[in-house]
Every structure is written in C-alpha cells, then in structure tokens.
C-alpha positions in Angstrom: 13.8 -20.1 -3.4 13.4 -18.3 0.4 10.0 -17.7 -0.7 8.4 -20.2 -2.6 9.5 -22.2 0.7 8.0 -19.5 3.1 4.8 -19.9 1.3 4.7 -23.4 0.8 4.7 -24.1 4.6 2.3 -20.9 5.0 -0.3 -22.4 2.5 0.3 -26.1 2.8 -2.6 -28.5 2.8 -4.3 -26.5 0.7 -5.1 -23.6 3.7 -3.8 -20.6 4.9 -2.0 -21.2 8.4 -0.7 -18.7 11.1 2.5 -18.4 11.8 5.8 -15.8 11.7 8.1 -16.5 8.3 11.1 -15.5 9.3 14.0 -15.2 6.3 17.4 -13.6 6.5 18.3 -10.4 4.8 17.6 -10.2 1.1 15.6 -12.7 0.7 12.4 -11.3 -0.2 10.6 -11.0 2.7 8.6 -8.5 1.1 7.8 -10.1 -2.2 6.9 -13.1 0.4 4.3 -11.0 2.2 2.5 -9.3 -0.4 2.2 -12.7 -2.3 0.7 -14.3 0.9 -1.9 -11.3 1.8 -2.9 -11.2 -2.2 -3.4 -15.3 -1.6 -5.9 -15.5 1.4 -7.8 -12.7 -0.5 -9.6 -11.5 3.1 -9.0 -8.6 5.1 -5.4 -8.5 6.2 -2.9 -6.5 8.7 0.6 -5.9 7.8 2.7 -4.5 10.7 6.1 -2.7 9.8 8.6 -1.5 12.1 8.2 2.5 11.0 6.5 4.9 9.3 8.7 5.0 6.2 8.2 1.1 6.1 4.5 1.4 6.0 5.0 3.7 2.5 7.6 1.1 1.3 4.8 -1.5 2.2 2.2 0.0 0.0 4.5 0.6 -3.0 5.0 -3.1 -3.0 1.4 -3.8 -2.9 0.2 -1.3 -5.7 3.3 -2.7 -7.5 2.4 -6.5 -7.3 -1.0 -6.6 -6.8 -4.2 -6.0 -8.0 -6.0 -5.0 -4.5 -7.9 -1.5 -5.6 -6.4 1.8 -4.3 -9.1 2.4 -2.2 -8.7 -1.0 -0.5 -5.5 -0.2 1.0 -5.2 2.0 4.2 -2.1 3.5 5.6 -1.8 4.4 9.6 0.9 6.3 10.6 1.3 9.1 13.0 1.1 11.6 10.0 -1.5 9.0 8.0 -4.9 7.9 8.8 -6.8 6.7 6.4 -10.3 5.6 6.5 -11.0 1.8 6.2 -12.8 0.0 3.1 -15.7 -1.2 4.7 -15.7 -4.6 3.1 -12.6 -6.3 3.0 -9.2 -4.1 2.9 -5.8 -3.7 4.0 -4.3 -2.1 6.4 -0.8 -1.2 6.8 0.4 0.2 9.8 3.0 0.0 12.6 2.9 -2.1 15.8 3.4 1.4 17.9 0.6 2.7 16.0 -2.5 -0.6 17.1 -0.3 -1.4 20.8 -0.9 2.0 21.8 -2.8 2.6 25.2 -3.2 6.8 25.3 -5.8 9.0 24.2 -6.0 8.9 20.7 -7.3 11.9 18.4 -10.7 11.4 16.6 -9.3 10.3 13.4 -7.0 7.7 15.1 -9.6 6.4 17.4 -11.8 5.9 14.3 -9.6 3.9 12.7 -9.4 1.6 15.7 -12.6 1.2 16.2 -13.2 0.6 12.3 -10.2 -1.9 13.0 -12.1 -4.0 15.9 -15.1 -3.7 13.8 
C-alpha cells in the first residue's frame, strides 16, 4: 500500500517528478526504489547510507529487474566500477560523490564518467 502510494505521487500526471519518498520502517522502501529507477528507464543514482547498503542495493536490483549486469555500477571505498557508457546505474554512497580530497585514479574516473 506504502508503495503503490509512493509511486503514484512520484509518477503522477503521467511523468516522473523529483522529490524525497519518505516511508517508515518496513514499508518497502526498497521495493519502492527499484520499481521507480526500472520506471523512468534513464540513467539513475541511488545513494545509500553505507557500503554494505550499496551491495544490498544491487541484490535488489538484479533480483527485480531486468537492467543488464553490466549496466549496474557499484562505488564504494573497496568498489569502483567502471560506468556503462550509455545509460546505467550507479549505486554508491553520499560520502563516496560529496567528497572533496584527492581521489585515486580509479575513483576520479568514475567521477568524471559520473559528470559526464
């Protein structure tokens, strides 16, 4: 019910719309997100709190969606993988893209890839 709400107010009038869902614990936030991202069907972002949330993240995706293998990044401290140059998606934390240091080669790659 949380999330056939959710993503009727995120996809009303026939358009994706920005916006934060926010739903209370249990509730399929989750379920919510990957349906949502495998909806617009464009190049999408999903930011998780940790690391271990990221590999959560991409279980859920290979799990209820179609969106190819190769199509799905992971960066982490201890994962950077390359970016699909046509559309993709990226799962990553908001440590990980908010960071201002000096970045190794791999991670500055993916941020560049990332600001296209």
């Amino acid at each position: 019910r949380y999330q056939e709400r959710s993503l009727a107010k995120m996809f009303g009038n026939g358009r994706a719309r920005s916006g934060i869902i926010v739903l209370p614990c249990g509730a399929g936030k989750t379920l919510t997100g990957v349906t949502a991202a495998q909806t617009v069907k464009k190049s999408c972002i999903c930011l998780c709190t940790n690391a271990v949330s990221v590999l959560q993240w991409k279980y859920q995706f290979r799990l209820w969606t179609n969106i190819p293998e190769d199509r799905i990044a992971c960066f982490t401290s201890d994962s950077k993988e390359p970016l699909h140059p046509g559309a993709c998606l990226l799962i990553t934390t908001y440590t990980m893209v908010s960071y201002g240091g000096k970045r190794s080669d791999k991670s500055a790659a993916v941020m560049d890839a990332i600001r296209g």
